[in-house]
C-alpha positions, -999 to 999 in steps of 0.1 A, spaced: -500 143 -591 -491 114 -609 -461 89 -603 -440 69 -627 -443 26 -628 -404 27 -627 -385 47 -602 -346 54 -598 -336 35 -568 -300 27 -547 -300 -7 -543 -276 -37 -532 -274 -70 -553 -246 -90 -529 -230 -84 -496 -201 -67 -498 -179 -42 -482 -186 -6 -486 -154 -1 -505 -166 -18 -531 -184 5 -562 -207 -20 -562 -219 -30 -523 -247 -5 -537 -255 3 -572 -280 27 -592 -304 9 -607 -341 14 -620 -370 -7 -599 -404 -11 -605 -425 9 -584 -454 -17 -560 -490 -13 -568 -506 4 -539 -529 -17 -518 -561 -1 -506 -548 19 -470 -512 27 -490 -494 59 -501 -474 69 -528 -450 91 -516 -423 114 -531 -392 109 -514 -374 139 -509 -352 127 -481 -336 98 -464 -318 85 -434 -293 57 -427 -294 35 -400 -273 9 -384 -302 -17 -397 -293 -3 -430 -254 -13 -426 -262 -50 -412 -287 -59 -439 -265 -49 -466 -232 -68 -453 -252 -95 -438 -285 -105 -455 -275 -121 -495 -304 -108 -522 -287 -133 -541 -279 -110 -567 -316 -95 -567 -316 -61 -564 -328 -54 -527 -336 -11 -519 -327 -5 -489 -338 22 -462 -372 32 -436 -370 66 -428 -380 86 -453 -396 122 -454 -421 133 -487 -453 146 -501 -480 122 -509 -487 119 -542 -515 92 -543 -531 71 -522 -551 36 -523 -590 33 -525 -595 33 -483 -566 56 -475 -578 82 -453 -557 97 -432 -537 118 -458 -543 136 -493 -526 144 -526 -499 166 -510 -497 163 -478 -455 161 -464 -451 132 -440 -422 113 -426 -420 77 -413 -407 43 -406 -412 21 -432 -420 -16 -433 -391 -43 -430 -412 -69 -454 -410 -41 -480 -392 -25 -502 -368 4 -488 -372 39 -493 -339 47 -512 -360 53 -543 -375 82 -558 -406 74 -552 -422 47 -523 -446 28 -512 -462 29 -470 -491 17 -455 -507 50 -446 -513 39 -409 -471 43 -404 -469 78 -414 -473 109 -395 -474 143 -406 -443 159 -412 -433 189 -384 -443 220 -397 -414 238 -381 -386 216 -401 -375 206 -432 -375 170 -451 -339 168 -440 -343 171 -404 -375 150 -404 -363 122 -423 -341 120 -394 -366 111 -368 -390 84 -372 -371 51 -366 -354 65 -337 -383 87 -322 -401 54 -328 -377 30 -308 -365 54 -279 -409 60 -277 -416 28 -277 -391 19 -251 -398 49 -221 -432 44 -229 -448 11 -237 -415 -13 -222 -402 7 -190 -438 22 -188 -427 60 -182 -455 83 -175 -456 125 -173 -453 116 -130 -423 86 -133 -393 100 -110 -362 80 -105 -329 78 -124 -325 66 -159 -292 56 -177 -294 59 -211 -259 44 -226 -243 59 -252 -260 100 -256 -243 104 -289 -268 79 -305 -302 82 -328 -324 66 -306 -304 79 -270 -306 114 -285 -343 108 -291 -348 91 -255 -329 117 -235 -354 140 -252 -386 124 -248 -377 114 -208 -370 151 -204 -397 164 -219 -425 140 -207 -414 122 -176 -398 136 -143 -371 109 -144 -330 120 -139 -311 114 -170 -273 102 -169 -255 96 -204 -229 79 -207 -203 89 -238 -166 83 -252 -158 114 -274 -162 153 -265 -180 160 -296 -207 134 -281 -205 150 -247 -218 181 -258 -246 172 -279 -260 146 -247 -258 181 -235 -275 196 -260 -303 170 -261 -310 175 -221 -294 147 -201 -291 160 -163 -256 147 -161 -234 133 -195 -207 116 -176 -174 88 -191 -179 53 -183 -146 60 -153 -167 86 -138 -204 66 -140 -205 48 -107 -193 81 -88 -224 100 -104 -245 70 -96 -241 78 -60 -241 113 -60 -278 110 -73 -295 85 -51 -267 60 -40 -293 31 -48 -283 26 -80 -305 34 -116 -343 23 -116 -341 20 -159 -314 20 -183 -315 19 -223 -291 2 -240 -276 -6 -276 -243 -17 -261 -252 -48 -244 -222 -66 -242 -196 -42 -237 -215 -20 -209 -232 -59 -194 -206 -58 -162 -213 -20 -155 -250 -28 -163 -252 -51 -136 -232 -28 -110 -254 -1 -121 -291 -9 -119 -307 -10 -87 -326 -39 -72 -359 -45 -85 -347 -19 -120 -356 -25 -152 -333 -28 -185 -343 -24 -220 -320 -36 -249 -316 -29 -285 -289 -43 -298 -279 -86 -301 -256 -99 -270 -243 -128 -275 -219 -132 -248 -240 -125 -214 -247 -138 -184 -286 -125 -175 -282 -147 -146 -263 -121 -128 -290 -99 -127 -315 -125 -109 -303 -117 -73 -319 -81 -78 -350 -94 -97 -343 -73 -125 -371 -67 -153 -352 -76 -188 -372 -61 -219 -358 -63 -257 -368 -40 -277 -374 -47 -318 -395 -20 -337 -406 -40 -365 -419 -71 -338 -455 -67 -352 -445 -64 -389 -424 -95 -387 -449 -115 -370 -479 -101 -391 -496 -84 -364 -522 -62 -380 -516 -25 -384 -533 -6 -355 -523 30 -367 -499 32 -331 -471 46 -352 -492 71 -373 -505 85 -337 -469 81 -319 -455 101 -350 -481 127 -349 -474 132 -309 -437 142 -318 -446 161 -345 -463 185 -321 -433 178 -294 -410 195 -325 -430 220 -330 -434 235 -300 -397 231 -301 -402 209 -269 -375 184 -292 -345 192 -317 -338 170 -351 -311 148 -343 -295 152 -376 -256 151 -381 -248 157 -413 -267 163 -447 -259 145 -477 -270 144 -515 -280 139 -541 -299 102 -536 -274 80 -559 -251 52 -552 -220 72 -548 -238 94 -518 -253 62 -501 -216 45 -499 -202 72 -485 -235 75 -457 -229 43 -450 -196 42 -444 -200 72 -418 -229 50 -404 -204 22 -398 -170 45 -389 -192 60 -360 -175 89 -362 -203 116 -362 -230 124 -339 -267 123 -348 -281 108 -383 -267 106 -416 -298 125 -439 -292 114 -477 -312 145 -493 -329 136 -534 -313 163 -553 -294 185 -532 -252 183 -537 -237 175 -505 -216 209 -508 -242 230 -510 -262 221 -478 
């Protein structure tokens, strides 16, 4: 297959609110020369994340044209000199890099050691939806609370209606023997925490009362993106000698009131190695390739919410808007050429 120089793209040229017709704009980019372990892939789907949201009302191009996105699912349609991993027409999905250009294009640019093979079982809608928060809730059980297939105790993973929750209340059920509690704010939310295998889905009022009911000690791990709003139950919560691992930016937190119980505080940031230049290892392509089996064996479901199209500025306003509304459980998939109505 060949590939044109210049792509269609979705981009953003200064930060303004998603109201505005132009917060992101159609525009025409040139497409990166791939280096020697890089893919050329077709983008045939997209998802929006909160990352998305914050870069584009909080990081100025300075009227550049800056693409956002990293998920994206497509079919390799070249590949650089020592690529080796994939050929011409293979259908991946994948994480992207944050030092590069997004994947809101027609056509992108990944270094082939961050791309997995695409579950068989699904299509590019439902795996576009995956990687960055398969990546993140992985990387979290596995690598910063050091899970394993014989971990038992409780875990609180906050918010279950969530990319990266759903994804961790998945992967803890599936490959640990730990006790999952979700907590969530809307019934829609409820049942999909259900859906995606939490032991108990619970409101924040009726937390501490489950809590006990389990074990009375307290949890031995939590996840969080709601730092600061959930910090007081946090620390009521998690038992002595538990662990915590946090996603999101609190700014307003004491940690020293969780030094009496010696708790074990790990951040978790996905793109750590990328933004410190930390050689590619080809973790991600083997973490991807892991839940690629997990989906089809049907061990995990896509966490996708709602299925957008066609890729174009219009469709990625209104995505992100959803993405910053909160109003819908699972992802926000933006698909390249399918109408919106007729998903």
């Amino acid at each position: 297959m060949t590939h044109p120089a210049h792509v269609p793209a979705v981009a953003y040229q200064a930060c303004l609110p998603i109201t505005d017709p132009e917060s992101l704009i159609d525009t025409v980019v040139e497409l990166p020369a791939p280096g020697p372990r890089d893919l050329v892939v077709k983008v045939e789907a997209v998802s929006v994340n909160p990352i998305d949201v914050r870069l584009r009302a909080g990081r100025d191009p300075k009227g550049r044209p800056r693409v956002l996105g990293l998920d994206a699912a497509g079919t390799v349609v070249s590949s650089g000199t020592d690529a080796s991993i994939f050929t011409e027409g293979d259908d991946v999905y994948y994480c992207g890099d944050v030092r590069r250009p997004g994947t809101n294009a027609a056509y992108h640019v990944v270094d082939e050691r961050l791309v997995g093979r695409k579950p068989a079982s699904i299509g590019f809608a439902d795996a576009a939806a995956l990687p960055l928060t398969a990546l993140t809730a992985w990387e979290s059980l596995f690598h910063r609370l050091r899970l394993t297939e014989e971990s038992r105790g409780t875990l609180w993973v906050i918010g279950g209606g969530g990319g990266v929750a759903s994804m961790a209340i998945q992967l803890a059920r599936q490959l640990t023997q730990a006790t999952i509690i979700t907590t969530v704010s809307r019934a829609p939310s409820r049942a999909w925490a259900q859906r995606m295998g939490a032991h108990h889905v619970v409101s924040d009022e009726e937390l501490s009362a489950v809590i006990e009911g389990v074990d009375g000690k307290g949890v031995d791990w939590i996840i969080s993106g709601d730092t600061e709003r959930k910090f007081l139950q946090i620390t009521d919560a998690i038992a002595p000698r538990g662990q915590v691992v946090v996603m999101d930016e609190p700014r307003d937190i004491n940690l020293l009131a969780l030094k009496s119980k010696s708790i074990s505080w790990h951040w978790e940031a996905l793109f750590t190695d990328q933004l410190h230049n930390v050689p590619e290892t080809g973790q991600r392509h083997l973490w991807l390739t892991e839940i690629a089996e997990l989906v089809d064996r049907g061990a995990i479901v896509p966490i996708t919410g709602q299925v957008l199209g066609p890729l174009n500025a219009s469709t990625m306003r209104r995505a992100h808007a959803d993405v910053e509304s909160r109003a819908h459980t699972g992802k926000t998939v933006v698909t390249s050429d399918v109408p919106s109505s007729e998903i």
